[in-house]
N, C-alpha and C positions, 0 to 999 in steps of 0.2 A: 504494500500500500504506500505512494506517495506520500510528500510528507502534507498538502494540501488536503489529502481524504483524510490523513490523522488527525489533523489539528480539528476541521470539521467534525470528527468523531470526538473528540475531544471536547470542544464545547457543547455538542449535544450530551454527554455526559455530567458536566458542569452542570446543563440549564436549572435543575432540582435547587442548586449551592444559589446560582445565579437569580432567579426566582424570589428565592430566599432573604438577600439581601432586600430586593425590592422593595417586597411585604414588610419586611422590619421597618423600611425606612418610612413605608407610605405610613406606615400605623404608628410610630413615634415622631411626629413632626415637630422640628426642635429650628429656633430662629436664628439667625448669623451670629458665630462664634460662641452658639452655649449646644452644640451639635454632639453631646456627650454619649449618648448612646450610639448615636448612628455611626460616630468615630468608631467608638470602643466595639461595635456590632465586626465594621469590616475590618479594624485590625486583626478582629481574632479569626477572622474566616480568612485573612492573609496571611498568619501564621500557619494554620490548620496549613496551607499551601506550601509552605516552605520560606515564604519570606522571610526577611528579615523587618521589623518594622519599627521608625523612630517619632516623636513626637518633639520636633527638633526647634518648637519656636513657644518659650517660657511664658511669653505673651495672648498667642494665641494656640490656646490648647486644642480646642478640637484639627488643626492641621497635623497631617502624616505624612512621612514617605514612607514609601515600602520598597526593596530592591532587592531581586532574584538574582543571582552571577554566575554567569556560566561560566568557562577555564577560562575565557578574557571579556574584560569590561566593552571591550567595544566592537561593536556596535551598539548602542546602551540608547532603548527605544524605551516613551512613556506614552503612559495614558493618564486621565483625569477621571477622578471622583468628584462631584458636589453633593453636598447631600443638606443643605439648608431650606427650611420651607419659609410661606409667605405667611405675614400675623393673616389667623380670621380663616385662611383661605386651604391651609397645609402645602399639600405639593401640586401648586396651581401651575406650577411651572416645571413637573415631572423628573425632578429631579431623584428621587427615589430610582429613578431607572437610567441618570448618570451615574450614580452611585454603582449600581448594579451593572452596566457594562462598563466602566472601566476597575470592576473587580474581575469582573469574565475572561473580556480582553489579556489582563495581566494574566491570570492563572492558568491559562486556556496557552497562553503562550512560552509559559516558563519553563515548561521540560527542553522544549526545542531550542532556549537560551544556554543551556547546557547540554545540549548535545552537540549544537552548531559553533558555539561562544556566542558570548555579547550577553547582554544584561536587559533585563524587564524591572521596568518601575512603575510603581503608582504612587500620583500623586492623591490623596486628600485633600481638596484646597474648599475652605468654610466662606459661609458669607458671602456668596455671590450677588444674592441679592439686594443686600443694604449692607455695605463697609469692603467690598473688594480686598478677599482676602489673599487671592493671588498676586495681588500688586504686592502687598509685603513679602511674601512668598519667592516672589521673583526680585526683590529687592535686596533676601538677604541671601541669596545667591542658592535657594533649593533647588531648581530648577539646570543648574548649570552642568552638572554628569552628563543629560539626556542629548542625544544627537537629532531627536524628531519627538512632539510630543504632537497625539491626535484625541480628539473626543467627541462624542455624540452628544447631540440636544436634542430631545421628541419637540416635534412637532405634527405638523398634518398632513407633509410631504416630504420626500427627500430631494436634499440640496448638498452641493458638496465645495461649492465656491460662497461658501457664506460671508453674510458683511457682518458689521458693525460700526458704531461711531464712534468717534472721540468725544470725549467728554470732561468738561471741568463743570465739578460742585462749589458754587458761590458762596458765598455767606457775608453779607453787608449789614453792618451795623453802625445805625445811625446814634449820635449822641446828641440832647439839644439842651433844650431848661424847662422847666416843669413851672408854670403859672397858673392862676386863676384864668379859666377862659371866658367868663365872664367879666371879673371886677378888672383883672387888672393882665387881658391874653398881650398886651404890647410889651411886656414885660419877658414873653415867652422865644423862646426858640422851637418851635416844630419839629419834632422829629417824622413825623408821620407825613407832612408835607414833603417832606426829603425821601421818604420811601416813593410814595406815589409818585413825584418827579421823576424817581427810578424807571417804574413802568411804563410811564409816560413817555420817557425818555427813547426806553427801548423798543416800543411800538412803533416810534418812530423810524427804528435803524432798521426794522425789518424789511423795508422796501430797498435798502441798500444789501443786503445778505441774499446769501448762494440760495439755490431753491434746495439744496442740503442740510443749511443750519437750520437747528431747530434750540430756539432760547424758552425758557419755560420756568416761571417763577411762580412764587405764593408770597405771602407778609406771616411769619410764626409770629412775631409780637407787633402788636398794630397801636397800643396804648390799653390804658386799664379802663379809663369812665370820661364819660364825655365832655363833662365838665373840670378835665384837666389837660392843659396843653400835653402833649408826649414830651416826655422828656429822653426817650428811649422807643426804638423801634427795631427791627430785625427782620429782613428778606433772606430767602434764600433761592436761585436759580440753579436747575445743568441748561448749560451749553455745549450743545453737541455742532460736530461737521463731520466731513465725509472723511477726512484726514487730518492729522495731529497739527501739522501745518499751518490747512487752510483755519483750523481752529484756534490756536496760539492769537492770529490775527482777529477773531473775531471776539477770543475771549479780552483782548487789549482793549477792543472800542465796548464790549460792556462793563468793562470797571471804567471804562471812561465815561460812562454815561452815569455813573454811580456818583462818580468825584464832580459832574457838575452839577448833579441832583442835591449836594452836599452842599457845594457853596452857593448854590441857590438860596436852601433855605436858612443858611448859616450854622450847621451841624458841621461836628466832627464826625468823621468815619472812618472805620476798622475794617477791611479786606481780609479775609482769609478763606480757607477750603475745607469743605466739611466734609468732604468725605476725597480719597485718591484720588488724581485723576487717571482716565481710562484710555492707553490708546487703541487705536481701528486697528481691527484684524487685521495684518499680513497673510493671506494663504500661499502655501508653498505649492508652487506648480509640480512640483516633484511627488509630492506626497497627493496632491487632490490629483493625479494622474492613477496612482497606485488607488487609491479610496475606491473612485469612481470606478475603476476595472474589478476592483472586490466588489462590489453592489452589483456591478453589472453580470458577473460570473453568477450570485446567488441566485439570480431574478428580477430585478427591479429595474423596470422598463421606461418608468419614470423618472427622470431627476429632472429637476425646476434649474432653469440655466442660472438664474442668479434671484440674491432676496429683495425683493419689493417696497420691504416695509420693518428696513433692521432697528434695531435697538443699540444698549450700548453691553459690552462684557468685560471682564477684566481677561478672560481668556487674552487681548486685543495685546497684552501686556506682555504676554506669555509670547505670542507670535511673533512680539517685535525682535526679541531674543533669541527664539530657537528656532528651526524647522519646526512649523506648527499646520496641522491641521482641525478643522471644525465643520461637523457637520451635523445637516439635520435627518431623522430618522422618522419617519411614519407610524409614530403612536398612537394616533388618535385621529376618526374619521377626519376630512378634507373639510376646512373653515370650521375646525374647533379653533377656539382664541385660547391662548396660556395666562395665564393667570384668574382663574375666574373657578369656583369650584367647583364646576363643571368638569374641567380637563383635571384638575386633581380627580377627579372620578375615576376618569377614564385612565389615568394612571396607572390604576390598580388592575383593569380591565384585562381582559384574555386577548383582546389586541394587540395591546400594550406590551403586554410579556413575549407574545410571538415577535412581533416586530424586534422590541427588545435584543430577545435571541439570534436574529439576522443580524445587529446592529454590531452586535457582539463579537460576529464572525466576519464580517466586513473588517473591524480596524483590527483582529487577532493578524487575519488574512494579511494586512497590509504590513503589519508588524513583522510576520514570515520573511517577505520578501526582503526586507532588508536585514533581517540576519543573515539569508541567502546569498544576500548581495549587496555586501558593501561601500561596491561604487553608487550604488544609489543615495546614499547618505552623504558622499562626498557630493553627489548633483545636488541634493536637496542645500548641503551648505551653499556652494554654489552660488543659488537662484537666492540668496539671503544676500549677496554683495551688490 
């Protein structure tokens, strides 16, 4: 039996394990960086494998790496776990079944890392959906062994040239003076005038911005009672574009719409970022060639040539750095929305888990090939210069 029918028999053997995590995850839904079960769930089913597995960041506990080694490290190929859900909603955005195929994918792959050489890792990365927990991940250099890292996200079609946007999280904090606004408001400084001039402001620059950007704000603190000037106020925006780039430039002109909202109303104000910034996927031609030909080999006749209607990922962070791939997997019927508890349903679903299991064997698949071969990993650097 080749080694392409084993690895296949292989993961069919898996899917019980693989399955398994799933379930655990869909049924403990736990929110960004307090993922204590669903951690502790797939390190010990990566143990159970052979892993080896560390919890290498004091800070943020629920992240893991796991690493399998064959007689040599390299070619040293990863895959991604998430496993954080949404408040209210749990796994609106199916993350139970990234968890579950980038535990598949490694374990499914690690015998043939020692047979062949090279190395299987999984990453754990927390908080995807509020605090990007792969940006610190990739900051403090976990990421760096891997010569290609790939992962799947459910959605309602597959895709395998996925986007995303860049992204900075604002946070503008006005200062003013607190008056009577009735006896004595000429006494006051505004801070909530300075806010609104904010929005004001930047309605304005939208007819100047790419039909890419997307700026999108709220006011968290607006004032306490009507009858007293603001003496304090607080927005917060993301600013998204199509690349890090063209976004740098647009996030310049909305703090500049900030600083003149500011001395408009004659408030001090404080700049800073509330949560990482995100940049825009990279995909690697090398790797979304190999992907695509694994999908295509299983069955899957459709793939969506590109995304319509991205969002932003900290994956985006991961790709700027390594050979990275991102794709989307068909969990759930065609014009399900993700987030909504609807698609946490379907999650759990018998759809969901078959898919699942193709999705599994798709990036094992691609994983092979580059134990296989080498030079592939040298292209994929490559296509990163």
């Amino acid at each position: 039996m080749d080694m392409r029918k084993r690895l296949l028999k292989r993961v069919d053997e898996l899917a019980p394990e693989i399955v398994a995590v799933s379930r655990f995850v869909h049924e403990h839904p736990e929110m960004g960086y307090r993922e204590f079960q669903a951690a502790d769930f797939l390190a010990g089913k990566l143990v159970a494998q052979g892993f080896t597995v560390e919890r290498p960041m004091k800070k943020m506990r629920t992240a893991l790496r796991a690493v399998f080694k064959g007689k040599r490290p390299k070619p040293a190929v990863g895959f991604i776990s998430e496993y954080d859900a949404l408040p209210d909603i749990g796994h609106g955005c199916g993350h139970n079944l990234i968890a579950a195929s980038g535990f598949g994918a490694a374990a499914a792959l690690a015998p043939f890392a020692k047979e062949l050489g090279g190395s299987v890792w999984l990453f754990g990365t927390p908080a995807e959906e509020s605090g990007n927990g792969k940006v610190l991940m990739v900051e403090a250099g976990l990421f760096d062994p891997v010569d290609a890292v790939m992962m799947m996200h459910p959605e309602s079609m597959y895709l395998v040239n996925t986007s995303a946007l860049a992204l900075d999280a604002l946070e503008f904090r006005f200062f003013g003076r607190a008056s009577h606004a009735a006896s004595t408001p000429y006494e006051g400084v505004n801070a909530l005038d300075a806010v609104i001039q904010l929005f004001n402001a930047v309605n304005a620059l939208r007819q100047q911005l790419r039909p890419d950007v997307r700026v999108h704000g709220i006011i968290t603190q607006g004032g306490s009672f009507p009858n007293v000037i603001p003496d304090f106020t607080e927005a917060r925006f993301y600013v998204r574009a199509e690349k890090r780039k063209g976004l740098d430039a647009v996030t310049k002109k909305v703090k500049g719409c900030a600083r003149g909202a500011a001395q408009a109303a004659g408030c001090r104000l404080k700049i800073s970022e509330f949560e990482r910034p995100l940049d825009d996927i990279r995909n690697n031609p090398v790797l979304g060639r190999i992907l695509e030909g694994s999908l295509r080999s299983l069955g899957v006749k459709q793939i969506v040539e590109r995304d319509e209607v991205p969002g932003s990922s900290d994956f985006g962070n991961v790709s700027q750095r390594r050979p990275a791939q991102y794709i989307y997997c068909a969990t759930a019927p065609k014009g399900k929305d993700l987030h909504t508890r609807e698609f946490a349903r379907l999650s759990a679903a018998p759809l969901a888990h078959l898919n699942l299991i193709l999705s599994v064997k798709a990036l094992a698949l691609a994983g092979l090939e580059l134990l296989l071969d080498p030079a592939l990993v040298r292209q994929a650097w490559r296509a990163m210069r």
